[in-house]
C-alpha positions in Angstrom: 15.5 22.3 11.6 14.1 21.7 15.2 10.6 22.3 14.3 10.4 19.4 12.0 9.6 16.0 13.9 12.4 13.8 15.1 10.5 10.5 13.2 11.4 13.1 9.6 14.8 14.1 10.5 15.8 10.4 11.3 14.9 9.4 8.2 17.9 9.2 5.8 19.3 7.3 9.8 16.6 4.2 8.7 17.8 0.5 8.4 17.1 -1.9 5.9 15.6 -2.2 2.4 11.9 -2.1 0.7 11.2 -4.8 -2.0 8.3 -5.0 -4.2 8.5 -8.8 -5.9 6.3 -9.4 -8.9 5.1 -12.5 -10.2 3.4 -14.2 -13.3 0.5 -16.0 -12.3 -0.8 -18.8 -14.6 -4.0 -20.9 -13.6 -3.8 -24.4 -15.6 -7.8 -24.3 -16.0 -10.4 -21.9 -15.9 -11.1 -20.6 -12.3 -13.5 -18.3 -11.0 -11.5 -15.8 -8.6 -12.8 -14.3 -4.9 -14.0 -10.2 -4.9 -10.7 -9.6 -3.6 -8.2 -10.8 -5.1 -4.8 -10.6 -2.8 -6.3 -13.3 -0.9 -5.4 -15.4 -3.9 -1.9 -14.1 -4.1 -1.7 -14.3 -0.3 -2.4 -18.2 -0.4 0.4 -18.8 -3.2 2.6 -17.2 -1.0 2.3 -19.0 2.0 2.3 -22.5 -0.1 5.1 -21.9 -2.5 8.0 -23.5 -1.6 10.1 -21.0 -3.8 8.3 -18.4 -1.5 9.5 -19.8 1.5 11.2 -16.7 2.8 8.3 -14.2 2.3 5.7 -16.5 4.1 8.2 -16.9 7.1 8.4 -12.9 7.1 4.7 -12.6 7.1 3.9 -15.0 9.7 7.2 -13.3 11.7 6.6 -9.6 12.3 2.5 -10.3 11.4 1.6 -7.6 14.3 3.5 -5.0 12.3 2.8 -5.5 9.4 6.2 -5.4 7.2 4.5 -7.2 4.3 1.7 -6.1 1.9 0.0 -8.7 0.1 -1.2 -6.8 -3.6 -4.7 -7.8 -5.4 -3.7 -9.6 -8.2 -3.4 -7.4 -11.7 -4.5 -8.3 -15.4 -1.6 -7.8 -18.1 -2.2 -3.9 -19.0 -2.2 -3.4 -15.2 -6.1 -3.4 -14.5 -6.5 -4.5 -10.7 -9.0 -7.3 -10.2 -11.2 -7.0 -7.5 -15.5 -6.7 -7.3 -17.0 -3.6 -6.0 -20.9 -3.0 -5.2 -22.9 -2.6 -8.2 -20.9 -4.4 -10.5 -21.5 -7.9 -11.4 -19.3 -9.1 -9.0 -17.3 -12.0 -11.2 -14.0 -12.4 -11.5 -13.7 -15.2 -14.3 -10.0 -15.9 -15.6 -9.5 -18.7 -18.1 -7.1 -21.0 -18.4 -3.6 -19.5 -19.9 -4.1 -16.5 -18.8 -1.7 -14.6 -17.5 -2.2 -12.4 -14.0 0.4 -10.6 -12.1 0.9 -10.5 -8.0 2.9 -8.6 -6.4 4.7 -8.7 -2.6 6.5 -5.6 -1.6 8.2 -5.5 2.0 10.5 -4.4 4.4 14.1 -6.1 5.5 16.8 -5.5 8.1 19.8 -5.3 5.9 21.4 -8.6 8.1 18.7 -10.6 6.3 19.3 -9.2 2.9 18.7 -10.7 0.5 15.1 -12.3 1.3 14.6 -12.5 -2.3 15.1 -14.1 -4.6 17.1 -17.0 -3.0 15.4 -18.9 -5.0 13.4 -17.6 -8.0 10.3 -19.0 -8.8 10.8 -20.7 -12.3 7.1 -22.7 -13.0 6.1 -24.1 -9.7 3.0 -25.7 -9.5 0.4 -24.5 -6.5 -2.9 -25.6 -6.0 -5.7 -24.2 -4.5 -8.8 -26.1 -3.6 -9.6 -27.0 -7.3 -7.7 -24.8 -9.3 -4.0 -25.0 -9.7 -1.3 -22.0 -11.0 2.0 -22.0 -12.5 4.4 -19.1 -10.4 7.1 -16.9 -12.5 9.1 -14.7 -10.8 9.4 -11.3 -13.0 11.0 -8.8 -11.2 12.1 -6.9 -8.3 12.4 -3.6 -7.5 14.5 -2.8 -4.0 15.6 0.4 -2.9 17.4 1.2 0.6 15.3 3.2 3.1 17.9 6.0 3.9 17.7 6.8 0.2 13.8 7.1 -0.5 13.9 11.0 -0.4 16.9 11.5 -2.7 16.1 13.7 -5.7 12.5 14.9 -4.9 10.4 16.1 -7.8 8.5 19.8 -7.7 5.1 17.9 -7.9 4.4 14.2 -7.0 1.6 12.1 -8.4 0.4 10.0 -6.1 -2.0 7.3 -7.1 -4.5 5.4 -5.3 -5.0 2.0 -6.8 -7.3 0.0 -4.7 -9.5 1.6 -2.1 -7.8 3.6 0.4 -9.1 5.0 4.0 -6.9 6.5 6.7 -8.0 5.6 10.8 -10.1 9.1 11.6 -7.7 8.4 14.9 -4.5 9.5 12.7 -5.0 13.3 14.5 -6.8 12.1 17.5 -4.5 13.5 21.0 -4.3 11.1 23.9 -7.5 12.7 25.3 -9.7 12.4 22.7 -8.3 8.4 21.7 -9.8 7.7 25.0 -13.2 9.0 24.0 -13.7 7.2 21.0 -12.1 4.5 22.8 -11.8 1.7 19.9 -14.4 2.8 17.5 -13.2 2.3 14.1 -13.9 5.1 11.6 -11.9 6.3 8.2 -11.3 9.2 6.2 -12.3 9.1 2.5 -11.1 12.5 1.4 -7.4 12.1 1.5 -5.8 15.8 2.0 -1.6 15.6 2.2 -1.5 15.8 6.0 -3.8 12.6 6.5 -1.7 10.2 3.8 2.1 11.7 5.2 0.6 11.2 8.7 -0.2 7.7 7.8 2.9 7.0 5.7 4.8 8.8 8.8 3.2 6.3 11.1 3.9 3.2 9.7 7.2 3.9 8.7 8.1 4.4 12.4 5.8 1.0 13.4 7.5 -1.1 10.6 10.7 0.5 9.7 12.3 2.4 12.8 10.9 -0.5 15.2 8.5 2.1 17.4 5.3 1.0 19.2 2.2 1.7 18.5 1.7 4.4 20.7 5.1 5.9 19.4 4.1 5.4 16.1 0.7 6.6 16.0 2.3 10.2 17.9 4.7 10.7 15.1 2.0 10.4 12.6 -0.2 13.0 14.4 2.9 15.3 14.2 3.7 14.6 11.0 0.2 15.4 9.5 -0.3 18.9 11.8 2.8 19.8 10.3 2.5 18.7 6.6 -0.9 19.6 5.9 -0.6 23.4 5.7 3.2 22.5 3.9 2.0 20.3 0.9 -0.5 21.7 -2.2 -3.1 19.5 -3.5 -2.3 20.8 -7.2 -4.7 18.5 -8.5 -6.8 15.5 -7.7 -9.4 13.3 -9.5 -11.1 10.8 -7.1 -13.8 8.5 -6.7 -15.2 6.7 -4.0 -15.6 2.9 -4.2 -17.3 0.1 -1.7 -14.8 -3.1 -2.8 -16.3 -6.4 -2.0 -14.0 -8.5 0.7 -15.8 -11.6 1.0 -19.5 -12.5 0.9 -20.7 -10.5 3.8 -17.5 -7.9 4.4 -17.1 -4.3 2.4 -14.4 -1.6 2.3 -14.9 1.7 1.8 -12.3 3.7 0.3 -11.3 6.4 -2.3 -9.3 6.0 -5.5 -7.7 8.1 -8.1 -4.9 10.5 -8.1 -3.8 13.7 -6.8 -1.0 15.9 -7.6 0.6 17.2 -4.7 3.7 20.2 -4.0 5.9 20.5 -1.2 5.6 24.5 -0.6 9.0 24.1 1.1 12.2 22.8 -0.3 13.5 22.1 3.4 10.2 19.2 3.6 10.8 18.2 0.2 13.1 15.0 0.6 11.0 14.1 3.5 7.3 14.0 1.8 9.4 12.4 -1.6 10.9 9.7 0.9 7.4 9.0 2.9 5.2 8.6 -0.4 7.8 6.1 -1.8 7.6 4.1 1.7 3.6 4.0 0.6 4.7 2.6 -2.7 6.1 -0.6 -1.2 4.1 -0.8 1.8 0.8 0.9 1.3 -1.4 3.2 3.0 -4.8 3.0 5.9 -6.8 0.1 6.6 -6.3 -3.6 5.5 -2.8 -3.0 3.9 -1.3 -6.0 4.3 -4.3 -7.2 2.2 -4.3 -5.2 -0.7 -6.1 -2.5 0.4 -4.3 1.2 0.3 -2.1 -0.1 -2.7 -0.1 3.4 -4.0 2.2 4.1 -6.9 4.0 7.7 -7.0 5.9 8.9 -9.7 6.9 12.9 -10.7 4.5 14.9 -12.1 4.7 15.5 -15.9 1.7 17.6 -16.5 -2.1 18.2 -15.4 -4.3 15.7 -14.9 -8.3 16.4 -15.2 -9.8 17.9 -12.1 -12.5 17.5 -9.6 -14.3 14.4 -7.6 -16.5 12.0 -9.6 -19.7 10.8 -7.3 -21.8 8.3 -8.0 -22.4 5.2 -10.4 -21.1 3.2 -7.8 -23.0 2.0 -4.7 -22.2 4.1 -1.5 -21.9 0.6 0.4 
């Protein structure tokens, strides 16, 4: 087992717990939502006084990142936000009911964050409009125990745009070439989104710094790319409206992907259910990178979809 990194062997040896919190939202008139729609969910957070705990672990361990603020979601789970080319409104009426979520990561000393206090119809206002906050449920799982029971095949899906730092396989050398230009991968292959999952668990779970973290997720994609099958994939690109003058680029869809070794198995199961709580690329902690996975129970249709939406 030497030739696996030391960041995948230690990972059934991780502390603490991941918690994705969701939450009815109810706006008490008619409001007009931003392009983006975790900024919203965000500001609830940090005024809710039955939310107390999470905004103290945001504003905490903020250079880390150990919080991921979601976009907010319609009932049937459509995810509200404006991309280029699209009318750009994001009108909600009073009564209507919208759904945040909040997933992070504990120590298990300060278990449990939440709910200390549930959230049982507090009142928040923002600016001029004002929202009722339900908690609904939350999921929690411990970290040592993500990669129990992998599946054959994993679908991995990629809910609001995601793109990976181009820097995720850049060496030493060549980081101090590009110096601190910022550029992303839009095609995600498995070695890019395990490299990136890889590196933030070590930044936000195992306590590593950046420099640490951002080696053991260039080890962690060499190795895993030519060990994990793209089986399937069907993926767009998208330009997602941030505010007025700011756009993201990103991809979104699913892929299908297969450990081609059993012995790497619990380890790309464990590190794509990390991404589920936490995320994945830039802007995570805004909503940005949001990823479910769940085992594969069939085919889905192949191929990449282009165009129809403004390249941005």
């Amino acid at each position: 087992m030497n030739w696996v990194p030391r960041q995948l062997l230690r990972l059934g040896e991780a502390r603490g717990y991941l918690s994705l919190v969701r939450f009815a939202l109810i706006p008490l008139e008619d409001v007009v939502l931003p392009p983006f729609t975790s900024t919203v969910m965000k500001a609830i957070m940090l005024r809710a006084e039955c939310m107390e705990q999470l905004a103290w672990l945001y504003r905490l361990r903020e250079a880390s990142r150990p919080i991921t603020v979601r976009v907010l979601k319609t009932q049937d789970g459509r995810p509200l936000y404006t991309v280029t080319g699209s009318r750009g409104e994001l009108a909600v009426r009073r009564g209507e009911k919208l759904i945040g979520e909040v997933g992070f990561h504990v120590l298990p000393e300060s278990t449990p964050i939440f709910p200390e206090s549930e959230c049982l119809g507090e009142t928040v206002r923002l600016g001029g409009a004002a929202f009722r906050v339900f908690t609904l449920e939350a999921d929690t799982a411990e970290v040592s125990s993500l990669g129990s029971s992998p599946p054959e095949r994993i679908v991995v899906e990629l809910v609001t745009p995601t793109a990976i730092p181009i820097k995720l396989l850049a060496s030493s050398l060549s980081r101090r070439l590009v110096n601190s230009a910022k550029a992303y991968r839009l095609l995600p292959t498995p070695g890019y989104i395990l490299g990136e999952a890889a590196r933030q668990m070590a930044l936000t779970v195992m306590g590593s710094t950046p420099e640490e973290a951002a080696r053991a997720g260039r080890r962690v994609a060499l190795l895993m790319d030519p060990l994990v099958a793209e089986v399937d994939f069907n993926l767009r690109p998208v330009t997602a409206v941030y505010a007025r003058r700011k756009r993201v680029r990103g991809v979104v869809g699913r892929l299908v992907l297969e450990p081609l070794s059993a012995r790497i198995a619990p380890q790309v199961w464990g590190l794509l259910r990390l991404a589920s709580f936490l995320g994945l690329g830039k802007s995570r902690a805004l909503g940005f990178g949001e990823v479910k996975v769940s085992r594969s129970r069939g085919r889905i249709s192949g191929g990449v979809k282009r165009g129809g939406l403004d390249a941005g």
